[in-house]
C-alpha positions as MATLAB code, in Angstrom:
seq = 'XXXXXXXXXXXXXXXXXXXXXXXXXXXXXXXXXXXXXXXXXXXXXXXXXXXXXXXXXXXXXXXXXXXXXXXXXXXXXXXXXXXXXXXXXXXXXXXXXXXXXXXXXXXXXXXXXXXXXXXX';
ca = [
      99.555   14.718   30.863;
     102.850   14.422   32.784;
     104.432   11.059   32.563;
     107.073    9.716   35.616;
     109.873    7.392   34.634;
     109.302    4.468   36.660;
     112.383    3.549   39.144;
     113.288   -0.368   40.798;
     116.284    1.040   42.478;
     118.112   -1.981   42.454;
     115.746   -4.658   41.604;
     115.073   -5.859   38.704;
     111.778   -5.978   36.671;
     110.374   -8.313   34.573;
     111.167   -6.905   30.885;
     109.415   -9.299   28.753;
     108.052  -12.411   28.106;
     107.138  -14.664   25.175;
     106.209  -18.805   24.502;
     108.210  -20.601   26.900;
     110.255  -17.735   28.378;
     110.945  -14.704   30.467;
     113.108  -11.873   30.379;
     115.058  -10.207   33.533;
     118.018   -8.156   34.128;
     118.731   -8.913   30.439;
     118.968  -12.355   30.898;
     116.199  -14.989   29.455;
     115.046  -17.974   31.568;
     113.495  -20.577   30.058;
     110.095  -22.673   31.675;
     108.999  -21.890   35.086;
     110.560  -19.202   36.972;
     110.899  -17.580   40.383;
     111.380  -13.856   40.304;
     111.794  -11.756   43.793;
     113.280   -8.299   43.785;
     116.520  -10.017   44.303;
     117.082  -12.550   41.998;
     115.547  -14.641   39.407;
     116.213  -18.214   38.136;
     114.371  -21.592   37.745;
     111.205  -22.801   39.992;
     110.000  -26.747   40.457;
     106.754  -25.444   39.659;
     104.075  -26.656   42.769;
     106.237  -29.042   43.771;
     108.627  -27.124   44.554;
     107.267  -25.013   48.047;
     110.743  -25.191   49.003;
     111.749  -22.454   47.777;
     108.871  -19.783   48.040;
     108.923  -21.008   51.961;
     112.629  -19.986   51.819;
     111.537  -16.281   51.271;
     108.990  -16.280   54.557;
     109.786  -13.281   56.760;
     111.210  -11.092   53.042;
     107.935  -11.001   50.967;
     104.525  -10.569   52.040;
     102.637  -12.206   48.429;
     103.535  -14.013   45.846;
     102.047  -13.618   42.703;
     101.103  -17.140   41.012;
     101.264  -16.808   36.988;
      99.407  -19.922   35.652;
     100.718  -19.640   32.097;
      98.268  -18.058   29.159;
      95.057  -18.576   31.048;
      93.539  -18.684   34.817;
      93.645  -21.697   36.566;
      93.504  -22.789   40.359;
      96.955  -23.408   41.997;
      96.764  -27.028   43.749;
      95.054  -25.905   47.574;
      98.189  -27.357   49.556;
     100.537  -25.611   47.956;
      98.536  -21.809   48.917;
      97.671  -23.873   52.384;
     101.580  -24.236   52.982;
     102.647  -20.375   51.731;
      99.436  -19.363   53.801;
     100.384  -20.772   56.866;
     104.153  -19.503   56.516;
     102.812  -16.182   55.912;
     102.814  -14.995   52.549;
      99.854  -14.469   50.477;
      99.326  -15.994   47.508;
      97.379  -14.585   44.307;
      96.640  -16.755   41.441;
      96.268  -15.095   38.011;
      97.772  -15.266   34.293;
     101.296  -15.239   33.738;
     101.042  -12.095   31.532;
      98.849  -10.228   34.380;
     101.286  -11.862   36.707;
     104.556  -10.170   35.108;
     102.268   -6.666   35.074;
     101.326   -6.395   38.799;
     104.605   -7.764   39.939;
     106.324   -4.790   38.106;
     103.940   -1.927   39.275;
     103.894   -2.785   42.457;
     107.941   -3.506   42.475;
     108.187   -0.059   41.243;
     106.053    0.839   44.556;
     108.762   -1.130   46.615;
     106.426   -3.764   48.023;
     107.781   -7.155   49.392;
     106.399   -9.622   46.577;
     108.033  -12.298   44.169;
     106.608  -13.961   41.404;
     106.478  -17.779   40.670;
     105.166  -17.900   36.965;
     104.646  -20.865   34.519;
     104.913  -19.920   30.941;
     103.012  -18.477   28.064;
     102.352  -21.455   25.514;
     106.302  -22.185   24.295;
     107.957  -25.102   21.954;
];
């Protein structure tokens, strides 16, 4: 089997994650987070459609991380993301941090809002 080293050019991929927290670009942020290919830092959680609007036009979907488990994002907040343009797809955090990295390794226009895994 031949194995490829995976390569973000210059973005940065989520490294880890654990209760409460995420790791990128070596830095840990703690609670809910917005990662794009760009940067990374805190998100309102689905409140906040402020700033996932803010990235119309640069990514194409955003992957929803609902903590441990599936659950259903609140239906305005995918109506308002919809109707700006980017698609939204709800799924675990931990399957959330997976897909965002494979297919930021394939250079595709996505971000990542994610609540966290359990935590203190």
């Amino acid at each position: 089997m031949r194995l490829t080293e995976i390569s973000y050019g210059t973005a940065q991929p989520i490294e880890g994650y654990g209760p409460g927290f995420f790791r990128v670009g070596g830095h840990v942020l703690r609670g809910a987070c917005l990662i794009t290919p760009w940067d990374a830092g805190p998100w309102g959680g689905f409140a906040d459609t402020e700033t996932p609007l803010a990235m119309a036009g640069r990514i194409d979907v955003l992957f929803v991380g609902m903590g441990g488990d599936i659950a259903h994002a609140p239906k305005d907040f995918v109506a308002t993301l919809d109707a700006a343009g980017i698609g939204v797809e709800v799924m675990s955090s931990p399957a959330a941090c997976r897909t965002y990295n494979v297919l930021l390794s394939e250079g595709r226009r996505i971000a990542a809002a994610l609540l966290p895994v359990g935590g203190p």
